[in-house]
N, C-alpha and C positions, 0 to 999 in steps of 0.2 A: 281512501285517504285515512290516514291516522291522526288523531286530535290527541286532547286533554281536554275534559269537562272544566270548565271554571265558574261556572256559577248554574246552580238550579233554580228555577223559579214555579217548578211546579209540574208544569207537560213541556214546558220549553227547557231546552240546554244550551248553553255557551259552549262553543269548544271555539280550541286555539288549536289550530293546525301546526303539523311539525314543523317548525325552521318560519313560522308566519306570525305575527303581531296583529291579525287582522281574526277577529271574534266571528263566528258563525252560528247561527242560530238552529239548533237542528230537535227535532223528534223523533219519538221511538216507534218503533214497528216491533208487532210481535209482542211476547210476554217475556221477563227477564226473572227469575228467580234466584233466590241466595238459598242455598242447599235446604230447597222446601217453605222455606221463610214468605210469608205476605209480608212482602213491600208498599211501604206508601209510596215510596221512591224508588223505583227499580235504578234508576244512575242517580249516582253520587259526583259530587264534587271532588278532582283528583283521580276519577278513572280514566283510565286511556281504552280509548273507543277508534274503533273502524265507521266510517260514515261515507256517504256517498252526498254529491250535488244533488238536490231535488229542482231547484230552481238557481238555474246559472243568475238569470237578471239579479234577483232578490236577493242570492246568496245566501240561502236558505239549504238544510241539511237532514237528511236521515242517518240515523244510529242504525245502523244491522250487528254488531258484535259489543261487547264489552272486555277485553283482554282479563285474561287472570292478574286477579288483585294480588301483593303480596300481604297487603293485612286492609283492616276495613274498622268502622267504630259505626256501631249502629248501638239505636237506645229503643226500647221499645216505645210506639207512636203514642204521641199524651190525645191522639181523638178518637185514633181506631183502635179497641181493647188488644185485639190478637194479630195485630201489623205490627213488624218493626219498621225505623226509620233510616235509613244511612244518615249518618254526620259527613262521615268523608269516607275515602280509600287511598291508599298507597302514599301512607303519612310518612315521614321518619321520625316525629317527636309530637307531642303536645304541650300546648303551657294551658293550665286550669289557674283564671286570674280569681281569686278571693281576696274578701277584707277580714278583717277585726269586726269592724264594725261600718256602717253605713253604706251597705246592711250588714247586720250581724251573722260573724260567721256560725255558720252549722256544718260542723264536723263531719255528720254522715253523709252531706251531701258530696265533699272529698271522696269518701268512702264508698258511696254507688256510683260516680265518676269512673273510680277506679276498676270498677267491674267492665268498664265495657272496655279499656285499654289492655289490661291482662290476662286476655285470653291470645294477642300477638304479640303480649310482653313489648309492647311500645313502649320507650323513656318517655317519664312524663317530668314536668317542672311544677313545680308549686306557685304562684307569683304572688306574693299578697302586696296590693296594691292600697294604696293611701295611707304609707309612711307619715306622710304629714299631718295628719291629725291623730296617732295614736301616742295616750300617754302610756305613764310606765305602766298600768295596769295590762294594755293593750298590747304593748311592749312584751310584758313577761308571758303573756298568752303566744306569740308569735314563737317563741324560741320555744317555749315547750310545743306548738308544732312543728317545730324546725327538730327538736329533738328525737321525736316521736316517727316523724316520715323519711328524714334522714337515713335514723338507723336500719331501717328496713329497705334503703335503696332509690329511694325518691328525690328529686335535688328541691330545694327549697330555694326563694329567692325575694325580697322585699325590696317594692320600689316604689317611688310616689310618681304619677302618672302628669300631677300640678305641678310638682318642683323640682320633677323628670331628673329622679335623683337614680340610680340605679339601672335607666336606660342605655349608657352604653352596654354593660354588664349585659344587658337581653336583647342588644343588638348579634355580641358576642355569640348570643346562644341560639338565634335566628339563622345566621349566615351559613349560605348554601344547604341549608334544609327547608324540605317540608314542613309547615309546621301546620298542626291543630290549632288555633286557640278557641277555648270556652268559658265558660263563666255565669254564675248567675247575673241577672240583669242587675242594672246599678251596682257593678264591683270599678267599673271604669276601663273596661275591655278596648270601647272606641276611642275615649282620651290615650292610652296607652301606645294603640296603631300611630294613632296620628303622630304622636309625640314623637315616636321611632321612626313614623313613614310619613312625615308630611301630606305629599301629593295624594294619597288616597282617599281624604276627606272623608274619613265613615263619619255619619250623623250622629253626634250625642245627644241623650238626653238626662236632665238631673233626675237624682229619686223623687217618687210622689211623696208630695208633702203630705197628701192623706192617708197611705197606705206603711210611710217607711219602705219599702220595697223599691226595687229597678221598675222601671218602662224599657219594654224593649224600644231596639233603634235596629237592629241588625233582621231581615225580614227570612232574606234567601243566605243557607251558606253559598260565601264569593271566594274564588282563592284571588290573590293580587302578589304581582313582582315585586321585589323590596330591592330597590339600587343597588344593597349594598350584596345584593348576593344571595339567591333562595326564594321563597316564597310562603305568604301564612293562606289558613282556608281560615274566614272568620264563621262565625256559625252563632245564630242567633241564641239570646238568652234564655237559658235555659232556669225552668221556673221549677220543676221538680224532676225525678228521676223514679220509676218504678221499674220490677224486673219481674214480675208474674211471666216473663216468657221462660225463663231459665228455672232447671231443674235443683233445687235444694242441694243434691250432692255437688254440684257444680262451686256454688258461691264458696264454700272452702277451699277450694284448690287457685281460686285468683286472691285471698288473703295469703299474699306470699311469705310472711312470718309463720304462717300456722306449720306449710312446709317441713321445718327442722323436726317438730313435735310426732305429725301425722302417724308413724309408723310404731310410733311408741305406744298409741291406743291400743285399748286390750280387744276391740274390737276394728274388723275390716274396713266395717262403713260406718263408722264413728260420724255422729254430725257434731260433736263437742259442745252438746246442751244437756242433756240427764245422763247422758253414759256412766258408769261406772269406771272408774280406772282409765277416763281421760288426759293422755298428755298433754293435748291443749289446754283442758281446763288449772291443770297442775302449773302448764307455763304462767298462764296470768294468776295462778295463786301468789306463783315467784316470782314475779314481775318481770317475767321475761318476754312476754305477748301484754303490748301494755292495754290497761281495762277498757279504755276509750274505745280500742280498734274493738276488742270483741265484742263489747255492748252495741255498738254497730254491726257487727258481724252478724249476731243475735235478732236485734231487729228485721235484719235483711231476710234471716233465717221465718222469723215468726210471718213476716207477710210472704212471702215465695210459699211455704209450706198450708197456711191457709188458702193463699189462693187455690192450690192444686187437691185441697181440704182435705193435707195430712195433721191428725192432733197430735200437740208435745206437751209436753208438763216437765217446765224447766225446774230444775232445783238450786240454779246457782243465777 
């Protein structure tokens, strides 16, 4: 039989079988690898698997195959150092919900988001959510990230989740796609769902009043049907993002701005931190690679290269 994964919780999977509305609970057999990679998760939520009846009664399932993914979003595991995680596979889009503020946004965390989309060049949306409490300070923050992710290709989009102001607009951008969504906790991921998707009641919960920060509410990524046409994979909040798996020369080639410059370096394998005669570094002299992305860039740069304990001596 062939399914679709819709929810993991761990050693158990959901699949929905072709042309059926009826969930099955199935496990894996055997070892599943992603091209040499430790899994924490060997299936993801969004794979279409071959599975077999273990127990007619129960209605209970075995996984024997995983079909080729056509793209996949893994993060490296925040428990297991040298395991990655699957988020999903076989997405068509993502929405990354952010605020302004509560919680306050942080730039780079957009920015190592973005690593793990860009290597299948997935469309991604920007959503910043809680329109209704930003003043004009928070305001003029918004458009200069609207200005900034725009011009390099990213759609940007502002909505309030309470005064479900800008919901049809991400209805619009829902329909008949796959989507990702993620978010740090307390951006308003699940008031958002709901507010689009009624019936699927994901559980909110407010930010700690002790910490300022989100409480997750979202446990297992779940995908769910949207009425109006398509489907999201919700996926729990994500609290930080590291990349000690990925190699240094890599994190340049998914800042897709750097692109235009690349070849203009006086050297081949240019990492655009001390080189000499760097056209990357020459764009953000010219404000053509704006400073934000590559002081982000940099940073990703300084921990990727110490973890692998290559040393640099930046000079810009």
């Amino acid at each position: 039989m062939i399914g679709t994964v819709v929810k993991s919780t761990g050693s158990w999977y959901l699949v929905r079988a072709e042309g059926e509305d009826e969930l099955i609970p199935c496990r894996i057999i055997g070892k599943f690898r992603l091209k040499g990679e430790k899994l924490t998760n060997p299936v993801a939520v969004g794979d279409k698997v071959i599975f077999e009846l273990e127990d007619i009664e129960e209605k209970s399932g075995l996984i024997t195959k995983i079909e080729d993914r056509t793209n996949y979003i893994a993060r490296k595991s925040p428990r297991r150092k040298h395991h990655l995680h699957l988020m999903a596979s076989n997405v068509d889009q993502v929405i990354l919900f952010v605020t302004i503020i509560h919680p306050n946004l942080k730039v780079g965390f957009i920015d190592r988001f973005l690593l793990m989309t860009e290597p299948f060049d997935i469309p991604v949306w920007l959503v910043f959510n809680k329109a209704d409490v930003y003043g004009a300070e928070e305001l003029d923050i918004y458009e200069c990230m609207k200005m900034i992710y725009e011009d390099i290709g990213y759609h940007v989009h502002l909505v309030s989740a309470t005064e479900k102001t800008g919901t049809e607009e991400l209805k619009a951008i829902l329909k008949d796609k796959t989507t990702l969504v993620a978010g740090h906790s307390g951006v308003g991921k699940s008031t958002l769902i709901n507010a689009i998707q009624p019936q699927i009641e994901i559980d909110t919960q407010d930010i700690s009043d002790f910490s300022g920060k989100g409480q997750h509410t979202t446990t297992f990524a779940e995908m769910h049907p949207l009425d109006f046409g398509g489907y999201i994979i919700d996926t729990p909040g994500i609290k930080s993002l590291a990349f000690t798996n990925m190699d240094p020369e890599e994190i340049g080639h998914y800042f897709k701005e750097f692109l235009e410059y690349c070849d203009d370096c006086k050297f081949n394998n240019c990492k655009h931190l001390n080189e000499p005669k760097c056209a990357v570094k020459d764009a953000v002299e010219e404000g053509k690679i704006h400073i934000l992305r590559y002081e982000n860039y940099v940073q990703l740069m300084d921990e990727t290269m110490d973890q692998n304990h290559w040393e640099i001596n930046r000079d810009f």
